[in-house]
N, C-alpha and C positions, 0 to 999 in steps of 0.2 A: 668479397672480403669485408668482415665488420669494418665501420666507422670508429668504433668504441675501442680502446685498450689500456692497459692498466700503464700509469707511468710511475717510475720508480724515482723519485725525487731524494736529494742530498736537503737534511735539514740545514736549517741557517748557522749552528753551532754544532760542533760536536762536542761539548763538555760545557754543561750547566754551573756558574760559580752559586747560584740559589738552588742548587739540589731538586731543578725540574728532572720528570722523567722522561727525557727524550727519547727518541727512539732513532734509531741507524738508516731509516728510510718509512719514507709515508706512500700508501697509496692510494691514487688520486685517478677518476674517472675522466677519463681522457677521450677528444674528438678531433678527430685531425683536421675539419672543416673549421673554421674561425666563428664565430658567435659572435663578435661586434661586442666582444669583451670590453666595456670602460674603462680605461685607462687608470683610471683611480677608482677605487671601492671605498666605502665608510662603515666604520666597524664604533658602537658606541659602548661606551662603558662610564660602569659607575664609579664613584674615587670616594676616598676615605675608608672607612671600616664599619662593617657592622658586626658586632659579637665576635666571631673567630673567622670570619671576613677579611683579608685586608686587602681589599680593591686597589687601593694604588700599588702595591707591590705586584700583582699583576698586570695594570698598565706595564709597568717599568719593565716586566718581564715580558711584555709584548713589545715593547719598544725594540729594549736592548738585545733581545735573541728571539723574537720571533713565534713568541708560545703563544699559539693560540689554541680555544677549546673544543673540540669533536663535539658535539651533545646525539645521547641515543635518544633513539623518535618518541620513548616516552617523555623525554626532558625541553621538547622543544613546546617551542607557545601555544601553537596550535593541534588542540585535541584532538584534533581530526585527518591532520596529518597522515599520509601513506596508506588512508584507506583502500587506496586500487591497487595496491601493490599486489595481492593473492591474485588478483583477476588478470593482472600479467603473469602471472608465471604461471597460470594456466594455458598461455598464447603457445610458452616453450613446448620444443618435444623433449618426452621421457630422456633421462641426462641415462650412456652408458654406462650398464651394471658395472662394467671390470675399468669405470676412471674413478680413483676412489675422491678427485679433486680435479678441479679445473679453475686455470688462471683466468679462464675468463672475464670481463671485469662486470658484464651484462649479460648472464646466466637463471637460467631455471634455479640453478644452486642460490645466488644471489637474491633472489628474489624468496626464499622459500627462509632464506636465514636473516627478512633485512631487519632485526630486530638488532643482530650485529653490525649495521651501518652507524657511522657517523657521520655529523653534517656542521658544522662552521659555517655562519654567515653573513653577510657584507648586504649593503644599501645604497642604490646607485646616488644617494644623494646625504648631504650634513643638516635642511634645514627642515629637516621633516620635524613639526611638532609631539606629533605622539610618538615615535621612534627617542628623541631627548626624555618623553614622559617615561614611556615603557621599560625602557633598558639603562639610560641614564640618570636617573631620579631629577629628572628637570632639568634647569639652567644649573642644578649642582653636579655635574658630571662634565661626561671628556666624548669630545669627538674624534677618530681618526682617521688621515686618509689615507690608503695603501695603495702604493703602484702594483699597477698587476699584471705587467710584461711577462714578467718569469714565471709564470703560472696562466697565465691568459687560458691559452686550451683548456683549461682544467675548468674553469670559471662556467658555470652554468645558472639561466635564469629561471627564476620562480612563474610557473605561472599561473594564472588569477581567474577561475572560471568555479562559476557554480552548476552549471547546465553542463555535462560531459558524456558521451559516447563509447561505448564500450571501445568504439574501435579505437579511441586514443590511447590502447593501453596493450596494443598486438605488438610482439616482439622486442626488442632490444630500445626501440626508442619508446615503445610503450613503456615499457619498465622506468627510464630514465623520466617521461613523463609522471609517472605515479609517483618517484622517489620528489619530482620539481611540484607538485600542482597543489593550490592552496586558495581558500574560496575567496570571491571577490570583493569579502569586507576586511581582507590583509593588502589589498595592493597598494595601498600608500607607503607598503615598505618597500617597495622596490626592489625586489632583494635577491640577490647571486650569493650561491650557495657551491661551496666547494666536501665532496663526497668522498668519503675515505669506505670503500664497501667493503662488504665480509670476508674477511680472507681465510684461508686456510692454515695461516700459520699463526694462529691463533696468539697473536702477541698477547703479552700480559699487560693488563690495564691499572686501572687506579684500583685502590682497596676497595670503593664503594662503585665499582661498576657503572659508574654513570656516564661517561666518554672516554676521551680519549685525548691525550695533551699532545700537542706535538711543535714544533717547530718548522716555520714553512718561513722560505725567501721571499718572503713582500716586502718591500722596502717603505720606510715611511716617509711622508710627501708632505701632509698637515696634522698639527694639528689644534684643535678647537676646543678652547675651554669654556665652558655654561660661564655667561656672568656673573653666577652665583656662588660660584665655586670659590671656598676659605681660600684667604691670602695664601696662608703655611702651605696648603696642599699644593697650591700652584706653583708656589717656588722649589717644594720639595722635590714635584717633580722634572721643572728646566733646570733645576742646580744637579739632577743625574741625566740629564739627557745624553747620550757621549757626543751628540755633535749638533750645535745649533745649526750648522752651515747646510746640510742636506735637506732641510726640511721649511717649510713655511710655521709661523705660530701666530691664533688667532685666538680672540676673544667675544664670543657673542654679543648683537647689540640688538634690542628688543626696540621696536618704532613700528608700531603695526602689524611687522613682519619677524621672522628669526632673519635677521643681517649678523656681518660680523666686520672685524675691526682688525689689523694686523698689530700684533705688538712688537715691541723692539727688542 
């Protein structure tokens, strides 16, 4: 019997007061065996506005209900992403003519459509320099740390290899390999990635096709503002936080290192 099954998860809200497009359940690649999931992930993001941008209205929308963004394999960093993925679904056998679909959630079908995958992702760590560069615009953005109990199974790790083997890509965990593997000048990010794969029931997406928004129960734990970051922005957003009491709030402090500072 597979390792692997689709889980049907309850988003964090079921009615958006900001007119996100939620959807009634997400799904999520799932392992019944435990991963040594981190107990907290970090997820970075930029704050303020650029052009029709407004980066802090999505923090607050990831705070407050839980939106986070699907990206399809074109939109993610690395160009090179999912190259093995045809060479696993060549491991599959031929899927039967008279199933017109399969729930499977690591399939021939899967792997033949992963252009329809989405991927979300998190960084085992808050003080990675280029990860604040890359995704934050520096010390002027935001850190978050996300508990990740309620989803743990789901949580899977990146891994980091330039030298690979065809055979790392046979079957079901090849596949999930091919969708996880990324070369070895990415692994300063760390990074656990949560897979929403192709499904059959072909939810409707955004107008411009490029992921997928959804809502997931991660609870937030920290979080971290770049030193740099305008006064306004920062109060803007602890004067909407809805609960100071759940969460830690930090401030970066630059002394050779990225450190940081609790504020009150």
């Amino acid at each position: 019997m597979s390792d692997f099954h689709i889980r049907i998860d309850k988003p964090k809200v079921s009615k958006s007061d900001r007119n996100i497009a939620l959807y009634k359940q997400v799904f999520l690649l799932g392992k019944e065996k435990k991963l040594n999931t981190p107990e907290i992930l970090y997820k970075y993001f930029k704050i303020g506005k650029e052009g029709k941008e407004d980066f802090t209205k999505r923090i607050l929308d990831t705070i407050t209900e839980g939106a986070f963004w699907f990206s399809t394999k074109k939109h993610l960093n690395d160009p090179c992403e999912m190259s093995y993925v045809n060479i696993a679904a060549k491991t599959f056998p031929l899927p039967d003519p008279r199933v017109s679909f399969s729930f499977e959630p690591l399939s021939k079908k899967v792997a033949e459509n992963f252009n329809g995958c989405r991927i979300t992702c998190f960084s085992e760590y808050w003080n990675v320099g280029p990860m604040w560069a890359n995704y934050s615009g520096g010390q002027k953005g935001i850190c978050i740390g996300f508990e990740t109990k309620n989803l743990d199974e789901c949580f899977f790790p990146v891994i980091y290899r330039d030298k690979v083997e065809k055979e790392l890509f046979n079957g079901e965990q090849g596949l999930l390999n091919a969708f996880s593997l990324k070369s070895e000048s990415w692994s300063y990010e760390k990074e656990w990635r949560l897979i929403y794969p192709w499904n059959p029931l072909r939810l409707k997406e955004n107008e411009d096709n490029q992921g997928l928004l959804q809502s997931l129960n991660l609870t937030v734990k920290e979080i971290i503002f770049g030193n740099n970051v305008k006064p306004e922005l920062k109060s803007l957003i602890i004067n909407n936080l809805p609960s100071k009491d759940n969460f830690e709030i930090f401030e970066t402090s630059i002394n050779n290192k990225i450190d940081r500072k609790q504020l009150n």
